[in-house]
C-alpha positions in Angstrom: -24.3 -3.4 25.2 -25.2 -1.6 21.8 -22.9 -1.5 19.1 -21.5 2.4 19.1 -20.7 3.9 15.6 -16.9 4.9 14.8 -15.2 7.1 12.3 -12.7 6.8 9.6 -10.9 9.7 7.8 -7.6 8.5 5.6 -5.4 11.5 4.3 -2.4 10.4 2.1 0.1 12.4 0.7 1.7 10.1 -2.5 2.5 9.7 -6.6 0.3 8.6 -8.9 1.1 5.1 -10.4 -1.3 6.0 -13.7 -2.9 8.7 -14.9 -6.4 9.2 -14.1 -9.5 7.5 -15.5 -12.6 9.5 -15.9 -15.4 7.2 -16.3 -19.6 7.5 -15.6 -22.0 5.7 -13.4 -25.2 4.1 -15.5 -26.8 7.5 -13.7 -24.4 9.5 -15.6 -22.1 10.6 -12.5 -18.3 11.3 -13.2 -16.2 8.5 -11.6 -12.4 9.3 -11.5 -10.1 6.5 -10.8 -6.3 6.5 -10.1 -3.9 4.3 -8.0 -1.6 6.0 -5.7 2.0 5.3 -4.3 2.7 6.2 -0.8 6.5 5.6 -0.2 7.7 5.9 3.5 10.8 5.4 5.6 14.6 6.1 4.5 17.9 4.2 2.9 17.4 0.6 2.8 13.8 0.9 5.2 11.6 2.6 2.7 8.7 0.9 1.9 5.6 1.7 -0.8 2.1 1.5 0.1 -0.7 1.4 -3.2 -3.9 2.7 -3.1 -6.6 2.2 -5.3 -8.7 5.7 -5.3 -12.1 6.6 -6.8 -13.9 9.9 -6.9 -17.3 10.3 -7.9 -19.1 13.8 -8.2 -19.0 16.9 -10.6 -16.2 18.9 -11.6 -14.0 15.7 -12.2 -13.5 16.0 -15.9 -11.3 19.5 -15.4 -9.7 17.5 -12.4 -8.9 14.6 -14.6 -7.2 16.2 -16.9 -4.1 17.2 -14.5 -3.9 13.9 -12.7 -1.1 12.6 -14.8 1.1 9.9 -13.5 4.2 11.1 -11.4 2.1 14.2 -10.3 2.0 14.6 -5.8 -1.4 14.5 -4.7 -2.9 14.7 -1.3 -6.4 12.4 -0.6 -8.7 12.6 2.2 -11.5 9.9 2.3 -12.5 6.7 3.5 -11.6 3.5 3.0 -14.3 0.6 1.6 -13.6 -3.2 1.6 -15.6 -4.8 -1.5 -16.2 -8.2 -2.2 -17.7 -10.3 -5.4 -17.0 -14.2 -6.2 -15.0 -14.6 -9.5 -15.6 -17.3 -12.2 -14.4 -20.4 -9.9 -16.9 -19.0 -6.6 -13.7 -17.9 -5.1 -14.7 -14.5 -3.4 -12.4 -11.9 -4.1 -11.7 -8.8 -1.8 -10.3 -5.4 -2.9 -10.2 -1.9 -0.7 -10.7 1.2 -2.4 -9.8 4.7 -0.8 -13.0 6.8 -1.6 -11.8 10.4 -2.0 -13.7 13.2 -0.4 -10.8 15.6 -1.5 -8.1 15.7 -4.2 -5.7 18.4 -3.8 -2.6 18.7 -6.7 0.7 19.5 -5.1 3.0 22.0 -6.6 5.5 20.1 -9.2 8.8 21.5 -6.8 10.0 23.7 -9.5 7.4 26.3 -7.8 5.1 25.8 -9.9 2.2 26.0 -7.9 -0.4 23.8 -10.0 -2.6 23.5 -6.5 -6.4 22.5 -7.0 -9.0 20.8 -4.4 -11.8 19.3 -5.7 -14.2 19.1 -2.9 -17.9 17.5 -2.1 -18.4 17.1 1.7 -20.5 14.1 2.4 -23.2 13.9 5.1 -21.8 13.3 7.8 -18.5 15.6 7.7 -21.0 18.6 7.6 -20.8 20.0 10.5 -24.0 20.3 12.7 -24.6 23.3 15.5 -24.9 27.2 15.1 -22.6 29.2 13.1 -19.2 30.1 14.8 -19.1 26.7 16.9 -16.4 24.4 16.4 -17.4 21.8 14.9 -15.2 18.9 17.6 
């Protein structure tokens, strides 16, 4: 029996733990990289998950500049598992959330600072005739 392909999508609604850091591939891309705290539960059963999250693609640099630590932001994406051996050939794993979407949630004093920064990849374009839904 073949091996069947699956699908991930992640969307996470947290804090950031740092502000933003806008960096560039050796192609010259914008990389943006944050962490993000995701704190569920109530009372004495709460509990924070961290992300690490990257972004890579234009636009970034005006995005950057609100991604400020404290600030709510929503992130779709997927999740990659990388590995590299360290100094002692220990090999060292780390899972980054790759962003498809960052959106900026309003600060709660109705300030409405809301912004998406978007680039669809491949495979969540949807394929068929315009007006069909796309699941």
């Amino acid at each position: 029996m073949g091996q069947k392909n699956g699908y991930q999508r992640l969307v996470v609604l947290g804090n950031l733990g740092r502000d933003a850091e806008l960096t560039y591939t050796q192609s010259g891309k914008p990389l943006a990289k944050f962490s993000l705290a995701v704190t569920t539960g109530y009372g004495e059963n709460t509990h924070t998950e961290w992300f690490n999250v990257a972004k890579l693609g234009e636009g970034l640099e005006n995005l950057v500049q609100y991604l400020k630590k404290g600030k709510g932001v929503l992130v779709e994406g997927k999740l990659k598992t990388t590995s590299r051996e360290d100094e002692h050939g220990q090999k060292k794993y780390w899972t980054t959330l790759w962003a498809d979407a960052v959106t900026l949630m309003a600060d709660g004093n109705g300030n409405g600072n809301a912004s998406r920064s978007e680039q669809p990849a491949d495979d969540d374009v949807p394929v068929g005739k315009e007006g069909d839904i796309p699941f």
